[in-house]
mmCIF file of the C-alpha atoms, coordinates in Angstrom:
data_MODEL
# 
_entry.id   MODEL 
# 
loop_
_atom_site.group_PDB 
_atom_site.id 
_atom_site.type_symbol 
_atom_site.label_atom_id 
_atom_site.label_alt_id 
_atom_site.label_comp_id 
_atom_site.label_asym_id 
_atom_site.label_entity_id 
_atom_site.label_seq_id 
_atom_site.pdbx_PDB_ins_code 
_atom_site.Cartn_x 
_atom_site.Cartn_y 
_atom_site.Cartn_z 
_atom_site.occupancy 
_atom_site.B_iso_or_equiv 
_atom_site.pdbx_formal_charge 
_atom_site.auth_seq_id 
_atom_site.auth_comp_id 
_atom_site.auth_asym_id 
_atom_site.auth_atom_id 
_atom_site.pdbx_PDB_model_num 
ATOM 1   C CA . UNK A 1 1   ? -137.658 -77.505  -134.280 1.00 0.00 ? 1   UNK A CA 1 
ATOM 2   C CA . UNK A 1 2   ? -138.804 -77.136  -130.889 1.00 0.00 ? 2   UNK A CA 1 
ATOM 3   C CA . UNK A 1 3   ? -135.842 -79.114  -128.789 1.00 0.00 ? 3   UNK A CA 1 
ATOM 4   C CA . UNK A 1 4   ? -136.844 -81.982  -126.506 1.00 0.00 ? 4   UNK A CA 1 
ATOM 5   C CA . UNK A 1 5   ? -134.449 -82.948  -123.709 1.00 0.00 ? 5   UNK A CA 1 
ATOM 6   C CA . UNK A 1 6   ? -136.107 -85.662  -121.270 1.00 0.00 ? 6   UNK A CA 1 
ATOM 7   C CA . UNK A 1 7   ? -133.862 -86.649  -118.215 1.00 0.00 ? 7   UNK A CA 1 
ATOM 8   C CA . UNK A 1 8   ? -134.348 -89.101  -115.026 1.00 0.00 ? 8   UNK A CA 1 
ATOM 9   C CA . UNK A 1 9   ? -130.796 -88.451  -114.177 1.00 0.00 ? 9   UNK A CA 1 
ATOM 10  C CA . UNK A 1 10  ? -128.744 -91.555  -115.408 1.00 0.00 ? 10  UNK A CA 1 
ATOM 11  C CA . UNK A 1 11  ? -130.287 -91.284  -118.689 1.00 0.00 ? 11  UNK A CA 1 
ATOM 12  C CA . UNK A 1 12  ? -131.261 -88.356  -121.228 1.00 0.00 ? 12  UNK A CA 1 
ATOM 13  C CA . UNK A 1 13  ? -133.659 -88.849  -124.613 1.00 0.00 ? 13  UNK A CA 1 
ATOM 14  C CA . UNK A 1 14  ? -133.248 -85.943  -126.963 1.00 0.00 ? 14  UNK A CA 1 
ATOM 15  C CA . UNK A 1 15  ? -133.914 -86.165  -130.875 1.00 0.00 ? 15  UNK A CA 1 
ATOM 16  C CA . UNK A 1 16  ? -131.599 -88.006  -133.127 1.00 0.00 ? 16  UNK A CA 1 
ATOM 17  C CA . UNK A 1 17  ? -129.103 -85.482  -134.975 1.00 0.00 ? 17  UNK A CA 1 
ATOM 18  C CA . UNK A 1 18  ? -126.927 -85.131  -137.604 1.00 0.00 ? 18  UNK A CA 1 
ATOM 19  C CA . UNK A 1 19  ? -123.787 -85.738  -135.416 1.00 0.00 ? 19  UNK A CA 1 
ATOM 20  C CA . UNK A 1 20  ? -125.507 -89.113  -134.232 1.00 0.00 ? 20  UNK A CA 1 
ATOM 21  C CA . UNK A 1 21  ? -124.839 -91.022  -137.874 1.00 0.00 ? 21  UNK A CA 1 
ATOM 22  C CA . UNK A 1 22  ? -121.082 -92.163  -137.358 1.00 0.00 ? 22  UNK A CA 1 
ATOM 23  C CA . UNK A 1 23  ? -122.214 -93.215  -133.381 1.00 0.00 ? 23  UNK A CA 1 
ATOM 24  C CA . UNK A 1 24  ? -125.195 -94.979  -134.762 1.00 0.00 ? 24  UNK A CA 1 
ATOM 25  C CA . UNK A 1 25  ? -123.271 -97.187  -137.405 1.00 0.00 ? 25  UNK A CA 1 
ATOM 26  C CA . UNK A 1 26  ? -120.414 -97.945  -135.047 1.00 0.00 ? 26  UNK A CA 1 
ATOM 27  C CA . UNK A 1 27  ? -123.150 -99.409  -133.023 1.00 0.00 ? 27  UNK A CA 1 
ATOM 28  C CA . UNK A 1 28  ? -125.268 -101.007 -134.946 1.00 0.00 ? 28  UNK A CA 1 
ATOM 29  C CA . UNK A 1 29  ? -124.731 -104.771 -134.674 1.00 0.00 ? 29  UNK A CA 1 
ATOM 30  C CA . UNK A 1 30  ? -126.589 -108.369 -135.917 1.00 0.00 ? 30  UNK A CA 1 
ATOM 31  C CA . UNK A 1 31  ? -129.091 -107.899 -133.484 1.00 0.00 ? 31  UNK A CA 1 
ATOM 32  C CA . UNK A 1 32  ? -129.970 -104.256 -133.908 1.00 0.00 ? 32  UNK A CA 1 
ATOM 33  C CA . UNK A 1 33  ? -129.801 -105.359 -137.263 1.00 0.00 ? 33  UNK A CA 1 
ATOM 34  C CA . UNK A 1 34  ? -132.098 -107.689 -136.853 1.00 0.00 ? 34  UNK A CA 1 
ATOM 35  C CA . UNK A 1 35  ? -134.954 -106.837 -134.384 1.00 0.00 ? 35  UNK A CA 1 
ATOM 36  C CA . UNK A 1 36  ? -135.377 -103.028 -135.452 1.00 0.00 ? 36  UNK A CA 1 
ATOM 37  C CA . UNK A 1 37  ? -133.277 -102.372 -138.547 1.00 0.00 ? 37  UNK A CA 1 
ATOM 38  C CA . UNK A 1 38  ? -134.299 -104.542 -140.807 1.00 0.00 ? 38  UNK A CA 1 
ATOM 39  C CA . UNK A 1 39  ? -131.046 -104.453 -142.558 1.00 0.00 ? 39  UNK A CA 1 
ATOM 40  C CA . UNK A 1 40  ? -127.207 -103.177 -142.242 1.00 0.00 ? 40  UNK A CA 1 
ATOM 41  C CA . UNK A 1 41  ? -127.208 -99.401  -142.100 1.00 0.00 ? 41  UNK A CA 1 
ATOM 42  C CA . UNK A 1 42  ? -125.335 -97.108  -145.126 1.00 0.00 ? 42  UNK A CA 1 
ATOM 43  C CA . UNK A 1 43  ? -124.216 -93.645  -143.706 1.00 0.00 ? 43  UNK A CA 1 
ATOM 44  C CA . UNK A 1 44  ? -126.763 -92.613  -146.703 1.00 0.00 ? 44  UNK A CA 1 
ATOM 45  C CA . UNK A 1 45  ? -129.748 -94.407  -145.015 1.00 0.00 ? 45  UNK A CA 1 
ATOM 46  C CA . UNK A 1 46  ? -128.983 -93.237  -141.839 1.00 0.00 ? 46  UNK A CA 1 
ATOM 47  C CA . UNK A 1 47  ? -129.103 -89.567  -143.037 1.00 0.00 ? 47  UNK A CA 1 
ATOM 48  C CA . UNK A 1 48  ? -131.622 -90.143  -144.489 1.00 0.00 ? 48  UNK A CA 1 
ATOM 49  C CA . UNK A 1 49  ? -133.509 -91.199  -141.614 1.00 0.00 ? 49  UNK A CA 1 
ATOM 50  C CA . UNK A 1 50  ? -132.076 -89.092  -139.149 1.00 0.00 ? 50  UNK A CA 1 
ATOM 51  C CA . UNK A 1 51  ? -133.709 -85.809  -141.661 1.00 0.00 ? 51  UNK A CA 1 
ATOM 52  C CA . UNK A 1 52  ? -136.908 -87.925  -142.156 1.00 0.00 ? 52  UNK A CA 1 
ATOM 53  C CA . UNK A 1 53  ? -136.917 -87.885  -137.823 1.00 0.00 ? 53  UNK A CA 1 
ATOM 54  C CA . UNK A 1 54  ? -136.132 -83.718  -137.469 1.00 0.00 ? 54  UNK A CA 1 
ATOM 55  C CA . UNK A 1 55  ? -138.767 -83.529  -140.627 1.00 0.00 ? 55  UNK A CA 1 
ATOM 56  C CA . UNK A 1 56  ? -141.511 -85.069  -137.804 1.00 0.00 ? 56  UNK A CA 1 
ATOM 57  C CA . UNK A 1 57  ? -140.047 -83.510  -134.910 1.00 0.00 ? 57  UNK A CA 1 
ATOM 58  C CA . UNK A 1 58  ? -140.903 -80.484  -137.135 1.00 0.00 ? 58  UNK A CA 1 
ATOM 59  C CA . UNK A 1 59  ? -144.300 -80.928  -138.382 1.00 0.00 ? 59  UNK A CA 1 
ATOM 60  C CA . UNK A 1 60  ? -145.306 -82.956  -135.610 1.00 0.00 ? 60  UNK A CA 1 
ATOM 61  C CA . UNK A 1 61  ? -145.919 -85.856  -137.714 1.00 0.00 ? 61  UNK A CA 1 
ATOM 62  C CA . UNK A 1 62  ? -146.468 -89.163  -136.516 1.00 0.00 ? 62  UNK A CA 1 
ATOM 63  C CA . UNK A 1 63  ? -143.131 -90.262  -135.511 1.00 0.00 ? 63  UNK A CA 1 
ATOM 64  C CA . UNK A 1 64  ? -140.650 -88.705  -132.934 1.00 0.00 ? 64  UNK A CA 1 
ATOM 65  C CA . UNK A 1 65  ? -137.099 -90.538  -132.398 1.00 0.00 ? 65  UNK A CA 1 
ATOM 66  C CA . UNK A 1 66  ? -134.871 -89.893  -129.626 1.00 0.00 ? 66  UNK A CA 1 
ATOM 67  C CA . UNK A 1 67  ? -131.430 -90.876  -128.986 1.00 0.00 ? 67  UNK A CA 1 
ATOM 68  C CA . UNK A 1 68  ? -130.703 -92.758  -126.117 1.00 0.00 ? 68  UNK A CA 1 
ATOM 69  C CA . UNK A 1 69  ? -127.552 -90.713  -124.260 1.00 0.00 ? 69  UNK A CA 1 
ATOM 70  C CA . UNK A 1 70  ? -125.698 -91.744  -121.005 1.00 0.00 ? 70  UNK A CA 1 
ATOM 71  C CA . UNK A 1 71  ? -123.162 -90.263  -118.940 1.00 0.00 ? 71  UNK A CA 1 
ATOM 72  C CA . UNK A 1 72  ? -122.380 -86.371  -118.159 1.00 0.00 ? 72  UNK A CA 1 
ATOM 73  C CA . UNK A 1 73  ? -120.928 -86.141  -121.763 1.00 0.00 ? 73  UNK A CA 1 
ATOM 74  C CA . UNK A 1 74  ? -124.491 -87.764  -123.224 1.00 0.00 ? 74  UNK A CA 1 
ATOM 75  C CA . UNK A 1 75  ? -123.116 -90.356  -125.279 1.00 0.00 ? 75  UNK A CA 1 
ATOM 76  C CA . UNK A 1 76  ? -125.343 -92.011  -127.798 1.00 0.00 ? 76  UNK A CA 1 
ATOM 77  C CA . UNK A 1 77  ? -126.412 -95.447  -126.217 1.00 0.00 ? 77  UNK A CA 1 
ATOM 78  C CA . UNK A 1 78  ? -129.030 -96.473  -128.704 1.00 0.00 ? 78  UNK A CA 1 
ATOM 79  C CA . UNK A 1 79  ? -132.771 -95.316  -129.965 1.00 0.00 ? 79  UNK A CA 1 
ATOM 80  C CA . UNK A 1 80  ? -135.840 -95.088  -128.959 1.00 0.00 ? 80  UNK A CA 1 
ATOM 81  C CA . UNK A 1 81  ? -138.868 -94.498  -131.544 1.00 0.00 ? 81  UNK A CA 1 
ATOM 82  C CA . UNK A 1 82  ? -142.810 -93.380  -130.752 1.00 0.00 ? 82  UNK A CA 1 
ATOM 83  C CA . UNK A 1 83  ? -144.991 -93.919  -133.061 1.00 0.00 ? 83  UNK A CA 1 
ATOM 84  C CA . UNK A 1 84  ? -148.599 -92.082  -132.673 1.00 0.00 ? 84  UNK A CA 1 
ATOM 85  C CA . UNK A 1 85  ? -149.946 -93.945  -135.673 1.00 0.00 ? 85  UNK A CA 1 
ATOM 86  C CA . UNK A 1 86  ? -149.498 -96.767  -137.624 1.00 0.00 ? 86  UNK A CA 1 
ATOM 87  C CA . UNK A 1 87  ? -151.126 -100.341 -138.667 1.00 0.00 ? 87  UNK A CA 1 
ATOM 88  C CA . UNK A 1 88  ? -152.445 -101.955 -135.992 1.00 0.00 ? 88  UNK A CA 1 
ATOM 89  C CA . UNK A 1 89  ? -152.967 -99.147  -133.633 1.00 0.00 ? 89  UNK A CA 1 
ATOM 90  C CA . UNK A 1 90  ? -156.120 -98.075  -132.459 1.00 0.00 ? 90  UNK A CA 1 
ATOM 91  C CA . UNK A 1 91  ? -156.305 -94.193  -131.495 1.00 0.00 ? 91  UNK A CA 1 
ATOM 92  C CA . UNK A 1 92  ? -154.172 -93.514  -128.319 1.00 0.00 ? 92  UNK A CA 1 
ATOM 93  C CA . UNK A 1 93  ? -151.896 -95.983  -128.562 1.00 0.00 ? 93  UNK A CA 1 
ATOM 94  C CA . UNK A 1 94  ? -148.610 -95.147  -129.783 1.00 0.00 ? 94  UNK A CA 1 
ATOM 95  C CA . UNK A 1 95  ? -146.473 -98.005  -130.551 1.00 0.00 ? 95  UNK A CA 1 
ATOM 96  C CA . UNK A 1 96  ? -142.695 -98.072  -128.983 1.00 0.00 ? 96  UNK A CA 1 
ATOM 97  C CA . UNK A 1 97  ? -139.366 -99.733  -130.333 1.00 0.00 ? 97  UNK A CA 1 
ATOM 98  C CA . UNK A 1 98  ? -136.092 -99.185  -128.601 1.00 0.00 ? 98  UNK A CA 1 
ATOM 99  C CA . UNK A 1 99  ? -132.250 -100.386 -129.300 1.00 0.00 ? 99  UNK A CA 1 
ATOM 100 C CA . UNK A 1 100 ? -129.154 -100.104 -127.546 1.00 0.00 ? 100 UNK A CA 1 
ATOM 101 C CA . UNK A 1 101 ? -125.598 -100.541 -128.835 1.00 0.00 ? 101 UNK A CA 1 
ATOM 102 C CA . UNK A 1 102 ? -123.703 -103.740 -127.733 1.00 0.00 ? 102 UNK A CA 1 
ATOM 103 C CA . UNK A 1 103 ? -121.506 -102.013 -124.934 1.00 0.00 ? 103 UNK A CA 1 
ATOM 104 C CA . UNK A 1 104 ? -124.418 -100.337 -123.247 1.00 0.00 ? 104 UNK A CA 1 
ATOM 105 C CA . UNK A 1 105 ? -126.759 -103.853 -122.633 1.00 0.00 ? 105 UNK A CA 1 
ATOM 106 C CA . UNK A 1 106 ? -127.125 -105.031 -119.575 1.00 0.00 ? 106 UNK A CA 1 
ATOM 107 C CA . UNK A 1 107 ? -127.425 -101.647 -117.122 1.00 0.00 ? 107 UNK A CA 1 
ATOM 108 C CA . UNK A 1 108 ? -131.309 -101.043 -116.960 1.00 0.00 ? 108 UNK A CA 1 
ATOM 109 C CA . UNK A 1 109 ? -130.815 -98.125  -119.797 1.00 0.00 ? 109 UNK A CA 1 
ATOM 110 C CA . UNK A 1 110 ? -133.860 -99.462  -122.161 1.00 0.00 ? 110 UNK A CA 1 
ATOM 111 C CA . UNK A 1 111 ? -135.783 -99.850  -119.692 1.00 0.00 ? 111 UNK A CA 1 
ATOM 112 C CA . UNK A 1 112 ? -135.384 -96.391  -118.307 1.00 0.00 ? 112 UNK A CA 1 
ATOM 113 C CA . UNK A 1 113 ? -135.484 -94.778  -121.757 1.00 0.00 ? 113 UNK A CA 1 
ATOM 114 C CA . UNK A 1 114 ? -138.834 -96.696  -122.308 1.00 0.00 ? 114 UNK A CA 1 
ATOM 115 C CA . UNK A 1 115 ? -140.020 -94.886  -118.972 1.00 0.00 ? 115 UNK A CA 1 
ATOM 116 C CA . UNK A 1 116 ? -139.250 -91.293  -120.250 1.00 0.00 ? 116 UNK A CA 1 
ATOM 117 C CA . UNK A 1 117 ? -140.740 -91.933  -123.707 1.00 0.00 ? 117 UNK A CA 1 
ATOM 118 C CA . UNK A 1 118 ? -143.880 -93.468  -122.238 1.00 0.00 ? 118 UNK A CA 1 
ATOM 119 C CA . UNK A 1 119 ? -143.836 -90.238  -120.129 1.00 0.00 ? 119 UNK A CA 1 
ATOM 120 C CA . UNK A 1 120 ? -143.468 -87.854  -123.274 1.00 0.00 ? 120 UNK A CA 1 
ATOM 121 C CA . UNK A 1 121 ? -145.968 -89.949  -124.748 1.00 0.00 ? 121 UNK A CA 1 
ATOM 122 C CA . UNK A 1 122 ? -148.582 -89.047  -122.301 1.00 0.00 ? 122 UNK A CA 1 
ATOM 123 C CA . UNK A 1 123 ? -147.942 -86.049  -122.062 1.00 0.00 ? 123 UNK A CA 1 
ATOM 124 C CA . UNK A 1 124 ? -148.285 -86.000  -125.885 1.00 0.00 ? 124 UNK A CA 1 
ATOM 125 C CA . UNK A 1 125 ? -152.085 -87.017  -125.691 1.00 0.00 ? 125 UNK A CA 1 
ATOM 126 C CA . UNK A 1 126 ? -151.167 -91.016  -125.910 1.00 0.00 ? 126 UNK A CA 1 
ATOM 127 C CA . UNK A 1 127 ? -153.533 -93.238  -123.640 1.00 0.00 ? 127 UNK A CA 1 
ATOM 128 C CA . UNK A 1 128 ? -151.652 -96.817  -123.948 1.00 0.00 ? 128 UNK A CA 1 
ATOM 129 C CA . UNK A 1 129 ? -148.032 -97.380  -124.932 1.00 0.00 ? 129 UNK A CA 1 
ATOM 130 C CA . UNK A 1 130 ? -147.574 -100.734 -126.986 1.00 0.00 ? 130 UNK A CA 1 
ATOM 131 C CA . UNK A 1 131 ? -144.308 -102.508 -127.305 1.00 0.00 ? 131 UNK A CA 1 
ATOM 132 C CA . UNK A 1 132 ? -144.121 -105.488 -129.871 1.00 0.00 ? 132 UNK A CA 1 
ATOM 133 C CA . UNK A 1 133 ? -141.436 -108.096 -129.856 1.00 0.00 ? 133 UNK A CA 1 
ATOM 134 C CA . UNK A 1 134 ? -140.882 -111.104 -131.781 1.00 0.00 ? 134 UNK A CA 1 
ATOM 135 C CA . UNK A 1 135 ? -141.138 -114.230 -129.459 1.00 0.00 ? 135 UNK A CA 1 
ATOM 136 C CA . UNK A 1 136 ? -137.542 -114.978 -130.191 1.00 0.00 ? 136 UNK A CA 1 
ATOM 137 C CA . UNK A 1 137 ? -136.371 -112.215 -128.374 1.00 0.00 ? 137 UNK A CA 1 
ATOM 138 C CA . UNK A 1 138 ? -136.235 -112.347 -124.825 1.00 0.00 ? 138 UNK A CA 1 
ATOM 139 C CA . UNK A 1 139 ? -134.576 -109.237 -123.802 1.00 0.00 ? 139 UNK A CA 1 
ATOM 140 C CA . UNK A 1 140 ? -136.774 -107.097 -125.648 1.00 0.00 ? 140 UNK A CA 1 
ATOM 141 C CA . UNK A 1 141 ? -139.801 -108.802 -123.508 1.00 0.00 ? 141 UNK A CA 1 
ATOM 142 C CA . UNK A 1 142 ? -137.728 -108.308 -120.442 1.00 0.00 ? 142 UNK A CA 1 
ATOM 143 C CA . UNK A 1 143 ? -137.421 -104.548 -120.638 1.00 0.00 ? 143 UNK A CA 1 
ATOM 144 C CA . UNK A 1 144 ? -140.811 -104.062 -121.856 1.00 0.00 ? 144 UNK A CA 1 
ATOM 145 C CA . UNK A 1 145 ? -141.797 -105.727 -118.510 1.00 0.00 ? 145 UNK A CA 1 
ATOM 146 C CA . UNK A 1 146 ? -139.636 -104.392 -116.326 1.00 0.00 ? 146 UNK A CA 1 
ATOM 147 C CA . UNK A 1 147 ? -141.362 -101.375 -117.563 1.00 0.00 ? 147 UNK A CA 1 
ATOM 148 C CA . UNK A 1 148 ? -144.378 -102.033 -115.923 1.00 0.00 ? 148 UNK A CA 1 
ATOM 149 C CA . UNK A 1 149 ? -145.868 -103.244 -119.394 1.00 0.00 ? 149 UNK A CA 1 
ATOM 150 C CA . UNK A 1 150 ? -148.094 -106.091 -118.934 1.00 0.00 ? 150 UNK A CA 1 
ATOM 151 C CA . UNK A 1 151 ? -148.350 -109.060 -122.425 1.00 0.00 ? 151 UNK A CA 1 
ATOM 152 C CA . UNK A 1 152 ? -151.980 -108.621 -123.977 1.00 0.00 ? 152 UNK A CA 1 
ATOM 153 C CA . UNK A 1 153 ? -151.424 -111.545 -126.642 1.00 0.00 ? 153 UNK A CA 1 
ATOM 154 C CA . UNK A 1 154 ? -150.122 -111.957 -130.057 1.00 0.00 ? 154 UNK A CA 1 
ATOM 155 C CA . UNK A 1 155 ? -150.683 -109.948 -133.000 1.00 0.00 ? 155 UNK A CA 1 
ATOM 156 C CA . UNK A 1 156 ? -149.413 -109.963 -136.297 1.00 0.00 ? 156 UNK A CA 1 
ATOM 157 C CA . UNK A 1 157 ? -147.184 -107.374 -138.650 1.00 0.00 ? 157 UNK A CA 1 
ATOM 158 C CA . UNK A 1 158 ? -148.545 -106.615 -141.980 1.00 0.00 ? 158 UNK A CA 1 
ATOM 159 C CA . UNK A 1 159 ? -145.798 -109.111 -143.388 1.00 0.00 ? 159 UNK A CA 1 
ATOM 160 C CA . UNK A 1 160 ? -146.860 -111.737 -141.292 1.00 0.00 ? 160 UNK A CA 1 
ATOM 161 C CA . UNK A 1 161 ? -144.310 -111.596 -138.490 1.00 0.00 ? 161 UNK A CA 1 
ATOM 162 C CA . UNK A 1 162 ? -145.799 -112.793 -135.499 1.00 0.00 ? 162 UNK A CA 1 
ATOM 163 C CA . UNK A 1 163 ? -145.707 -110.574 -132.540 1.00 0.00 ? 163 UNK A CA 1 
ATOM 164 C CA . UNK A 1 164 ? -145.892 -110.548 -128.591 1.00 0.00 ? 164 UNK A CA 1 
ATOM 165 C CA . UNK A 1 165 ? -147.951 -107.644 -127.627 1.00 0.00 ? 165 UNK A CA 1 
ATOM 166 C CA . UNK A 1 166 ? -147.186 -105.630 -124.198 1.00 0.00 ? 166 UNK A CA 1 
ATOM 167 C CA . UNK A 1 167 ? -149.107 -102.579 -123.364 1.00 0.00 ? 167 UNK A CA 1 
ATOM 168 C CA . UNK A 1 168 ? -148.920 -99.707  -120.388 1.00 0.00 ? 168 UNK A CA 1 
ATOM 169 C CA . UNK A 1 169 ? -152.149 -97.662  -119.450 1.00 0.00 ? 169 UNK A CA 1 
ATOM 170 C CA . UNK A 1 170 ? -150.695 -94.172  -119.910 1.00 0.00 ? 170 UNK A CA 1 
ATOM 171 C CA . UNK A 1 171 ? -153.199 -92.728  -117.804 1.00 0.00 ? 171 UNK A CA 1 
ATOM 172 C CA . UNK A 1 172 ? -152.669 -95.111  -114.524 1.00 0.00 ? 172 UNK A CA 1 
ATOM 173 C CA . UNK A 1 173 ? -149.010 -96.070  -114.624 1.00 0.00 ? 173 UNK A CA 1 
ATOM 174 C CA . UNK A 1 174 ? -146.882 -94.302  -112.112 1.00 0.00 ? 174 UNK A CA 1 
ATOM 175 C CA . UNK A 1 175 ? -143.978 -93.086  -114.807 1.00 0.00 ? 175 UNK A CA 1 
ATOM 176 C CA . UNK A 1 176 ? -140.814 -91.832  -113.311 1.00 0.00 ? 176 UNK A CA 1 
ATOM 177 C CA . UNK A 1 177 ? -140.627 -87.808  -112.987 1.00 0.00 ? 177 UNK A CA 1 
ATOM 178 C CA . UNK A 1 178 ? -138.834 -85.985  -115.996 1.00 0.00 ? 178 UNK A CA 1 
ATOM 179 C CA . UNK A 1 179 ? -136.285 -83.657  -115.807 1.00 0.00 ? 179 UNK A CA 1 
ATOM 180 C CA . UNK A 1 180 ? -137.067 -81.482  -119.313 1.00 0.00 ? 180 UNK A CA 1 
# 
């Protein structure tokens, strides 16, 4: 696997690992839980997802997860996902979902992590990034806009879930510079 390292300086993405498991289910809380899980974590699951995420870092499938790290010793703050393809996305888009873990809330690292993904993203071939949050959850919709992302309407999941749709022109927004 070819290994990505994206830095602005406060905050580095790199692909989830093995080591990130235990980090991830010490952090994982009722809202993570809730707006990206879509149920409690098992250290099974989340091995099992963490080798799904090096399988498409690998093949360069569809998906490509980072971990979220702060700090000098890159501790895992969270996740943030790309998706190239999926239901509901028209070519070039590539869909974006992001969590952090309870202590790191609150200090502008979602929103920065969104910036450097966006950035890979483009660099990746994607013209518009899409972030999709459920209208009960504010914060979600606050990073996404202080992100630059501007709300182009609902939309709907294939289960129904309604949807608040942001997107970013990947070809005119002025991302932050990456230090690879």
């Amino acid at each position: 696997m070819r290994e990505v390292r994206l830095s602005d300086g406060v905050v580095t993405l790199s692909p989830l690992r093995p080591d990130d498991v235990r980090a991830h289910l010490a952090g994982e809380d009722e809202l993570l839980v809730r707006w990206l899980n879509g149920g409690p974590g098992t250290r099974e699951g989340v091995e099992a997802y963490v080798r799904h995420c090096r399988e498409q870092w690998d093949t360069a499938g569809p998906l490509r997860a980072f971990g979220i790290r702060s700090g000098a010793e890159e501790v895992l703050a969270g996740t943030v996902d790309l998706r190239f393809a999926g239901a509901g996305l028209a070519p070039g888009q590539v869909n974006v979902a992001y969590g952090l873990y309870p202590p790191w809330r609150g200090r502008g690292l979602a929103t920065r992590a969104v910036l450097l993904a966006s950035r890979y993203a483009a660099g990746e071939g994607g013209t518009e990034a899409v972030i999709q949050v459920e209208p009960e959850n504010p914060a979600s919709a606050a990073v996404a806009l202080r992100a630059g992302f501007t709300r182009s309407g609902p939309a709907h999941g294939e289960d129904g879930t309604r949807f608040e749709r942001y997107g970013l022109d990947l070809r005119a927004a002025a991302l932050p510079p990456v230090d690879r």
